[in-house]
MARBA-3410 file (N, C-alpha, C, O; in Angstrom, 1 decimal):
150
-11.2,-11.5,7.7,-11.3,-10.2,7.0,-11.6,-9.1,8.0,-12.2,-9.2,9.1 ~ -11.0,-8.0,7.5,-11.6,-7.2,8.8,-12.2,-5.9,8.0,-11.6,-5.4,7.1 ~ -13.6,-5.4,8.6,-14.5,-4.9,9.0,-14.5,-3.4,8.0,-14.9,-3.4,6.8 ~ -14.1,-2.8,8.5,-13.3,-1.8,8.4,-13.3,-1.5,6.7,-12.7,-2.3,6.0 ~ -13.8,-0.6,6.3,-14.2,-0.8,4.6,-12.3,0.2,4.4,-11.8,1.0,5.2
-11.8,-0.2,3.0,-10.5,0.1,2.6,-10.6,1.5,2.6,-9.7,2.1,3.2 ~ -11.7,2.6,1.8,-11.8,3.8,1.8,-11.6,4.6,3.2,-11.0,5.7,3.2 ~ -12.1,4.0,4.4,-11.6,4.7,5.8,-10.4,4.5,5.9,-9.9,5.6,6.3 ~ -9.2,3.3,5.6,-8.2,3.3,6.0,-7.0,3.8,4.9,-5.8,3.7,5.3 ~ -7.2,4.2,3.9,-6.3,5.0,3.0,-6.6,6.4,2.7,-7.8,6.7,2.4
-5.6,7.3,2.7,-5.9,8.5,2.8,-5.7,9.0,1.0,-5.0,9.9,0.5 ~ -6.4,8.0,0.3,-6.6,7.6,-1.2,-8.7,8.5,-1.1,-9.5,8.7,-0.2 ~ -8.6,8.6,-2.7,-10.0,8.6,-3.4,-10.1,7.7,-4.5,-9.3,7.0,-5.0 ~ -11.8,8.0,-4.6,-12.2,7.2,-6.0,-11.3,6.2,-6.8,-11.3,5.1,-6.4 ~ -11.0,6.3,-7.5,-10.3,4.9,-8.5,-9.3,5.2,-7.9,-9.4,4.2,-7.1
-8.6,5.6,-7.6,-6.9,5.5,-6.8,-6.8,4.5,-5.7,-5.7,4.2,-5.2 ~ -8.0,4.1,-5.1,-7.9,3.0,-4.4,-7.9,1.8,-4.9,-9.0,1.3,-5.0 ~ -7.1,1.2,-5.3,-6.7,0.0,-6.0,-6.8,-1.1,-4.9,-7.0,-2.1,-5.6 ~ -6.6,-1.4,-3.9,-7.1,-2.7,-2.9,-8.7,-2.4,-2.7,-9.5,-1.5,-2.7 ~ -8.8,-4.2,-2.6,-10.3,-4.2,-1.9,-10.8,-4.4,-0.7,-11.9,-4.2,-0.3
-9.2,-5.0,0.1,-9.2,-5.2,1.6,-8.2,-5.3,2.3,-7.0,-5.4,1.9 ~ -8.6,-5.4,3.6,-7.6,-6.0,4.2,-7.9,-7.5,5.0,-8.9,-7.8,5.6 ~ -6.6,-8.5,4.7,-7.5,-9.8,5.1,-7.0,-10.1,6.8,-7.2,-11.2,7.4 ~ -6.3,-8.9,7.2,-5.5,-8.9,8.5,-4.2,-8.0,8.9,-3.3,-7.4,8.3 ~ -4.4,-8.1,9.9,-2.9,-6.9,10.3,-2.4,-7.7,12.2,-2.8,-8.6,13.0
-1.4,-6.7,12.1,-1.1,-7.1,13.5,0.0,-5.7,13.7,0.0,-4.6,13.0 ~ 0.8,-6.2,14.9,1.7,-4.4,15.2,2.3,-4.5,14.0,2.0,-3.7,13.1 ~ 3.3,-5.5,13.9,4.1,-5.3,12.9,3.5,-5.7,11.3,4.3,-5.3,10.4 ~ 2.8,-6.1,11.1,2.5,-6.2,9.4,1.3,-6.2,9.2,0.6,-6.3,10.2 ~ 0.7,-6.3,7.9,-0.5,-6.2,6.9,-0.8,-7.3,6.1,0.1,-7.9,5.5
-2.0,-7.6,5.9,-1.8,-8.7,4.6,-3.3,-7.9,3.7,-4.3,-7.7,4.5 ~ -3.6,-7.4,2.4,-4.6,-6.9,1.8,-4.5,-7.8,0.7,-3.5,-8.6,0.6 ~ -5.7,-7.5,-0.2,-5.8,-8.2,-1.3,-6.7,-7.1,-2.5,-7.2,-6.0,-2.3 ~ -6.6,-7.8,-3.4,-7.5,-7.2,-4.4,-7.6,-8.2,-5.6,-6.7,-9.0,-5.7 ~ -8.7,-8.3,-6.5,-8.6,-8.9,-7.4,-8.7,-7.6,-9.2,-9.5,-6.7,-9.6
-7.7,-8.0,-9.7,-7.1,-7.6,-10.4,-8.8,-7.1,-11.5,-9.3,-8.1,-11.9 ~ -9.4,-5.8,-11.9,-10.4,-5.2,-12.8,-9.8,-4.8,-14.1,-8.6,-4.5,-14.1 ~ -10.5,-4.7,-15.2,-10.0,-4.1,-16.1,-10.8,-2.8,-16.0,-11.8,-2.7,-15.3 ~ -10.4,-1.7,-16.7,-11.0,-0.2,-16.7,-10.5,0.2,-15.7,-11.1,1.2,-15.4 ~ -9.7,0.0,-14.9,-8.8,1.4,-13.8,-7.9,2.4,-14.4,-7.4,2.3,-15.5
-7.7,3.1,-13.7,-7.0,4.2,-14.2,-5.6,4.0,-14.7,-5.1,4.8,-15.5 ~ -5.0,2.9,-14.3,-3.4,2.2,-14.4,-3.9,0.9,-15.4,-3.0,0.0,-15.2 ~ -4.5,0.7,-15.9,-4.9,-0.6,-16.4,-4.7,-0.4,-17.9,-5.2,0.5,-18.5 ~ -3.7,-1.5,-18.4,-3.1,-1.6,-19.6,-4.2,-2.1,-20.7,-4.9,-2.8,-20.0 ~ -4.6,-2.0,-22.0,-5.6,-1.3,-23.1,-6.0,-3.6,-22.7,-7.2,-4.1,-22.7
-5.4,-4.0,-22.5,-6.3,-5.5,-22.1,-6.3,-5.7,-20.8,-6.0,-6.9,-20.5 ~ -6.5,-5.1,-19.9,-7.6,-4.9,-18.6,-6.4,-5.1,-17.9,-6.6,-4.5,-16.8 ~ -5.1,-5.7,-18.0,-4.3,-6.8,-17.0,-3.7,-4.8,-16.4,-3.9,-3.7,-16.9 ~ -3.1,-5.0,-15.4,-2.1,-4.1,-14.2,-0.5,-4.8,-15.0,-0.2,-5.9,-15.3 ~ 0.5,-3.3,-15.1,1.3,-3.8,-15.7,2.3,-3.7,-14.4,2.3,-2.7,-13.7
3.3,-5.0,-14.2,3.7,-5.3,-13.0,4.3,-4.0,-11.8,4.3,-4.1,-10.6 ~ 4.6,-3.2,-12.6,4.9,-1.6,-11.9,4.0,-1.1,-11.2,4.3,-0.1,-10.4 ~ 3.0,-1.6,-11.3,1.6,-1.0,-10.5,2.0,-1.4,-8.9,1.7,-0.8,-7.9 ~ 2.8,-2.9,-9.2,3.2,-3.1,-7.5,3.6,-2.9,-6.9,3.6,-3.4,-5.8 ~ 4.0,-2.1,-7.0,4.8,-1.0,-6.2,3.7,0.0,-5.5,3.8,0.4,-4.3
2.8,0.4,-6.5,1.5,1.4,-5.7,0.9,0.1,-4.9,0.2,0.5,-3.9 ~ 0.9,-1.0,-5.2,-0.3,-1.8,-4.4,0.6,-2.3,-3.2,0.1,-2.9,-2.3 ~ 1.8,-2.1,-3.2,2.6,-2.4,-2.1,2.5,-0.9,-1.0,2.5,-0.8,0.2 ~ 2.6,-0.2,-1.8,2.8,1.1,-0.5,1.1,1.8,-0.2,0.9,2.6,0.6 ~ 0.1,1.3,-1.1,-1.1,1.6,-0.3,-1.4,0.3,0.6,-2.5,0.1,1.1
-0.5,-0.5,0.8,-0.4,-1.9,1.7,-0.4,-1.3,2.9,-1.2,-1.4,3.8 ~ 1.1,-0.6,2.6,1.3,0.4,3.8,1.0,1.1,4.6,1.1,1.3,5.8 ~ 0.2,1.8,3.2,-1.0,2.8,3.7,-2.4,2.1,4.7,-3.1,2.5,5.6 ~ -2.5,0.8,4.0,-3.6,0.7,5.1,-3.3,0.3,6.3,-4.2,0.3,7.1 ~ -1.9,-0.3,6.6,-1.1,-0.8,7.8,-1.4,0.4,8.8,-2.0,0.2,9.9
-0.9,1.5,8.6,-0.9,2.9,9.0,-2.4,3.1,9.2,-2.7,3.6,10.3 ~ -3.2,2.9,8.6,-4.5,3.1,8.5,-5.2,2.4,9.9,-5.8,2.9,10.8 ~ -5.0,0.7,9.6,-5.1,0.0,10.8,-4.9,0.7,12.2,-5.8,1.2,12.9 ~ -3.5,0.7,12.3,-3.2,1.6,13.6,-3.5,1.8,14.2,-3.8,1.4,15.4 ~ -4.0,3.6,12.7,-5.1,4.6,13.5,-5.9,4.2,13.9,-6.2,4.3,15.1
-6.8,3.4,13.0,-8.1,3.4,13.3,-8.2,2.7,15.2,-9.1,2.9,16.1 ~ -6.9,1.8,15.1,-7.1,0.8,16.4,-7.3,1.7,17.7,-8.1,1.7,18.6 ~ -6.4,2.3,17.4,-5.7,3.4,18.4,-6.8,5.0,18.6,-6.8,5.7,19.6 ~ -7.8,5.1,17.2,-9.0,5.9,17.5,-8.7,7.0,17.3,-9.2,8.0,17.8 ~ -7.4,6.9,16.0,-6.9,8.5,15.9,-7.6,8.1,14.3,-8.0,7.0,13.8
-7.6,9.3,13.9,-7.3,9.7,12.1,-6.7,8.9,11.3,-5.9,8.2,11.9 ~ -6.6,8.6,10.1,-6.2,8.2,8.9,-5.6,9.5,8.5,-6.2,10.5,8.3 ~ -4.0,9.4,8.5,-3.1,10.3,7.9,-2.6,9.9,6.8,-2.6,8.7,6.3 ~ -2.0,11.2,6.1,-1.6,11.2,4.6,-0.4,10.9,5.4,-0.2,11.2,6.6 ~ 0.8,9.9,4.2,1.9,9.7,4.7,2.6,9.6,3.7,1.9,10.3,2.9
4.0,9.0,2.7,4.8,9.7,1.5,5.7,8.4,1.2,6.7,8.2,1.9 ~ 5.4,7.6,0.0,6.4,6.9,-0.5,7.9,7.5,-0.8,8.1,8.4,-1.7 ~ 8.9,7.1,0.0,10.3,8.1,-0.4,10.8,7.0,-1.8,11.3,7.4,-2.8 ~ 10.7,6.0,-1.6,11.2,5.3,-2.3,11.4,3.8,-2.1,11.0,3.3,-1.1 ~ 11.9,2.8,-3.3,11.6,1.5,-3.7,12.9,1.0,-3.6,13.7,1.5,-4.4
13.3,0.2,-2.9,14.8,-0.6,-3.7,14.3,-2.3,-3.9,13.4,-2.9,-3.3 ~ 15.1,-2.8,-5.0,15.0,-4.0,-5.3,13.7,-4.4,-5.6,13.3,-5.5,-5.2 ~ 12.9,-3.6,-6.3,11.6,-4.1,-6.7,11.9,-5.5,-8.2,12.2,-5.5,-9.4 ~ 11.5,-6.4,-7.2,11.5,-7.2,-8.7,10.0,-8.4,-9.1,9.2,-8.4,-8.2 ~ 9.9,-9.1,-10.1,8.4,-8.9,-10.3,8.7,-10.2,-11.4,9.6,-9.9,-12.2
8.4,-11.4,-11.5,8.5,-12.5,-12.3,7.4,-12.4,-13.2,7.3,-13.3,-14.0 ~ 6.8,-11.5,-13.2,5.3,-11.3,-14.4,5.8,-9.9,-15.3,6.8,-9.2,-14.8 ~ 5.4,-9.4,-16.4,5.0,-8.3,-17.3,3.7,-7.7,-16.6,3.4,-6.5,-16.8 ~ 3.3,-8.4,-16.1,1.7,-7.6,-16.0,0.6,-8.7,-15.2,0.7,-9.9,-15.4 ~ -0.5,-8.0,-14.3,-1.0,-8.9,-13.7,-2.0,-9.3,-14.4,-2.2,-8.3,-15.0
-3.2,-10.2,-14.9,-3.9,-10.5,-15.6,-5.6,-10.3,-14.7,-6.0,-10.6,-13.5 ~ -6.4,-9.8,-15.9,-7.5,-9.4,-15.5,-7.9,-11.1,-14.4,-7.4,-12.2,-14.4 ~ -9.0,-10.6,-13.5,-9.4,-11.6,-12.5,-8.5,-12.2,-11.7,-8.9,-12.9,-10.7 ~ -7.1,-12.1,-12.1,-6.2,-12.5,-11.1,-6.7,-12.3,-9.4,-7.4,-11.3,-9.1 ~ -6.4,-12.8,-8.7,-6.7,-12.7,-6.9,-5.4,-12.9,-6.6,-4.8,-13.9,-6.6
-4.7,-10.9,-5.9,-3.5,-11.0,-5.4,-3.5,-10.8,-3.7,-4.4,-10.2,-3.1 ~ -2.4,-11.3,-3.3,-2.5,-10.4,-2.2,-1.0,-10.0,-1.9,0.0,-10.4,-2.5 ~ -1.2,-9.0,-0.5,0.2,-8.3,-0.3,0.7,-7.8,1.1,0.2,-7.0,1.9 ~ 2.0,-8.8,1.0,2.0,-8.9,2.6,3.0,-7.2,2.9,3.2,-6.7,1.8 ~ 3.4,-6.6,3.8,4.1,-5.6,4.2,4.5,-5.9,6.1,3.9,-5.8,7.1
6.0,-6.3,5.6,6.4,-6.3,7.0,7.3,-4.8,7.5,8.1,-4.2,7.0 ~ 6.8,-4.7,8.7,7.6,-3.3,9.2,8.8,-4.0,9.3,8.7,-5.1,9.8 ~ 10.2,-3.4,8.9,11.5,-3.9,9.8,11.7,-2.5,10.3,12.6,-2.7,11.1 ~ 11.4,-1.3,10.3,12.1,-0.1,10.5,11.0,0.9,10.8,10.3,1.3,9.9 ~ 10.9,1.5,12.2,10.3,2.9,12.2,10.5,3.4,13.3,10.4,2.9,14.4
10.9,4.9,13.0,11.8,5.6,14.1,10.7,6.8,14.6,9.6,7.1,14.0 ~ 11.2,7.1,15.4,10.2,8.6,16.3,9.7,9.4,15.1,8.5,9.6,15.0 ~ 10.7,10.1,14.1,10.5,10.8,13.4,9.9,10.6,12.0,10.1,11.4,11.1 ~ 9.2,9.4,11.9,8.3,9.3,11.2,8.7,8.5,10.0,7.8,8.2,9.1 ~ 10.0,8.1,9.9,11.0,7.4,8.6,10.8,5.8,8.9,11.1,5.3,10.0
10.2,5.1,7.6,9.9,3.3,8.2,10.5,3.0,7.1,10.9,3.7,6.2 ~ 10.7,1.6,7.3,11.2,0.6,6.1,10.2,-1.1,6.3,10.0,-1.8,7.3 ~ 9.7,-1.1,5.2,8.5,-2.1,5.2,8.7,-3.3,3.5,8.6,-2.9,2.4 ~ 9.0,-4.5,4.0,9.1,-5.5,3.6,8.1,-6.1,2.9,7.3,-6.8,3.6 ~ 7.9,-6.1,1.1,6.8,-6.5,0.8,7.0,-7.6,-0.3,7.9,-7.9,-1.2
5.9,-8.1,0.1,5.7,-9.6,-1.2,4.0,-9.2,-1.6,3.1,-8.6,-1.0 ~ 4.2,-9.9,-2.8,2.9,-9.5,-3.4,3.0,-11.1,-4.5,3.8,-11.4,-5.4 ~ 1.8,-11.7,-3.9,1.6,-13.1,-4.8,0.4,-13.3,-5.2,-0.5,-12.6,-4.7 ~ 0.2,-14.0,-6.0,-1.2,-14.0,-7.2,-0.7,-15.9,-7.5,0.2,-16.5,-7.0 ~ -2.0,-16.4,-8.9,-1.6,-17.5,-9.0,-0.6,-17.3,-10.4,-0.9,-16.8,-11.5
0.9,-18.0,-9.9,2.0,-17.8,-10.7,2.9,-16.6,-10.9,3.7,-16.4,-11.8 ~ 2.7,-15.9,-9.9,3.1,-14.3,-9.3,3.8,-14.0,-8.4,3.5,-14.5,-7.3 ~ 4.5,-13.4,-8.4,5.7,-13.2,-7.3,6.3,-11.8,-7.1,7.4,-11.9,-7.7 ~ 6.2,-10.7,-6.6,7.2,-9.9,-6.6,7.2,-9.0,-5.1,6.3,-8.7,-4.3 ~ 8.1,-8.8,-5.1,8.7,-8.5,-3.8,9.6,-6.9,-3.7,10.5,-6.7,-4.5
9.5,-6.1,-2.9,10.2,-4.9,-2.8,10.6,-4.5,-1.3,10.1,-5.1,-0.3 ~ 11.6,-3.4,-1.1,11.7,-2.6,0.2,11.3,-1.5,0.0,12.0,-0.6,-0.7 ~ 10.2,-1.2,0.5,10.1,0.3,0.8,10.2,1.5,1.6,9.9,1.3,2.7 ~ 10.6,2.7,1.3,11.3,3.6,2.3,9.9,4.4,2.1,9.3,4.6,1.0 ~ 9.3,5.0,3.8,8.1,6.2,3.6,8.5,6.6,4.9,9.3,6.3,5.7
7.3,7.6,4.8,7.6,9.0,6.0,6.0,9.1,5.8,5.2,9.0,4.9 ~ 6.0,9.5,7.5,4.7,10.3,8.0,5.1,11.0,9.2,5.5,10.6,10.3 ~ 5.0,11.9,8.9,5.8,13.2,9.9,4.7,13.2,10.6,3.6,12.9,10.2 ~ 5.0,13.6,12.2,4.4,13.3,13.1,2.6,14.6,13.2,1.4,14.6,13.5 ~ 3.2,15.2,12.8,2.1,16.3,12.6,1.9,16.6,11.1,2.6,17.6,10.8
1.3,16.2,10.2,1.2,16.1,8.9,0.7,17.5,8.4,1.4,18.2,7.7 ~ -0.4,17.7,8.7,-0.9,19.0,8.9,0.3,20.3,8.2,0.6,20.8,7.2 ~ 0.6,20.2,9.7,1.7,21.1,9.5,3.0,21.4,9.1,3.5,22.5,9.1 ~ 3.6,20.1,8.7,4.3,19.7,7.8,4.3,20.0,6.3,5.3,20.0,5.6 ~ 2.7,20.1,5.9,2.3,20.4,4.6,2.3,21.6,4.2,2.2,22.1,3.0
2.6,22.4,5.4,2.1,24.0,5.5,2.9,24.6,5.7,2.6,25.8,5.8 ~ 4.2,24.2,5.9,5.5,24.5,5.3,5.8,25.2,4.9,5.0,25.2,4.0 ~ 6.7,26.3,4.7,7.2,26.6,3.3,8.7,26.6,3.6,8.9,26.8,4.8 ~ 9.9,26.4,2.5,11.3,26.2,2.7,11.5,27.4,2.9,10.8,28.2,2.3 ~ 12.6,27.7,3.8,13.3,28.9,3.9,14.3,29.6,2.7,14.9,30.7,3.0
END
């Protein structure tokens, strides 16, 4: 497990942090976990996560990958931007209270300018779902934010 509490490594607050850890990383991927609570903010009226949630627990996966990094590397925890999901598919309705998931995220893609593509599986007992995800973390976030379109 490593060290490193999940709130330093996601540029998440309070209940929107839906993982409880990370159980490892390396350059190229992540593995986090969480065990599935009732009373969260996404949590269906009988405690369970309804399977769409994996998709947020896949890309704050990401987020703490990015998180990792920083922290290795001794920079900041930056905000960074789900663009989008293809092929999210999910063998459950919903994850069930106490369930113990975890969620792998493999990098295949990330260029200078801040555009990745990251390979995820997310398994539990009798659980399966898997997506590609497209995100961005522009190299200077800051000021990226501070933008305005022409």
């Amino acid at each position: 497990m490593i060290a490193w509490p999940i709130a330093e490594l996601l540029p998440h607050a309070g209940d929107m942090i839906l993982l409880d850890g990370v159980e490892r990383f390396d350059d190229e991927s992540v593995v986090t976990y969480l065990k599935v609570r009732a009373g969260g903010l996404l949590n269906a009226a009988d405690g369970s996560l309804p399977a769409w949630v994996g998709v947020e627990l896949m890309a704050q996966s990401v987020a703490a990958f990015a998180g990792c990094q920083a922290r290795k590397a001794g920079q900041p925890v930056e905000l960074g931007f789900l663009l989008g999901t293809r092929n999210f598919q999910c063998n459950v309705d919903a994850f069930p209270v106490d369930a113990p998931l975890s969620i792998r995220a493999l990098r295949s893609l990330q260029d200078d300018s801040g555009m990745g593509v990251f390979e995820c599986h997310l398994d539990g007992p009798g659980i399966h779902a898997e997506a590609r995800l497209n995100v961005f973390r522009p190299p200077e976030v800051a000021r990226y934010l501070q933008e305005t379109p022409q």
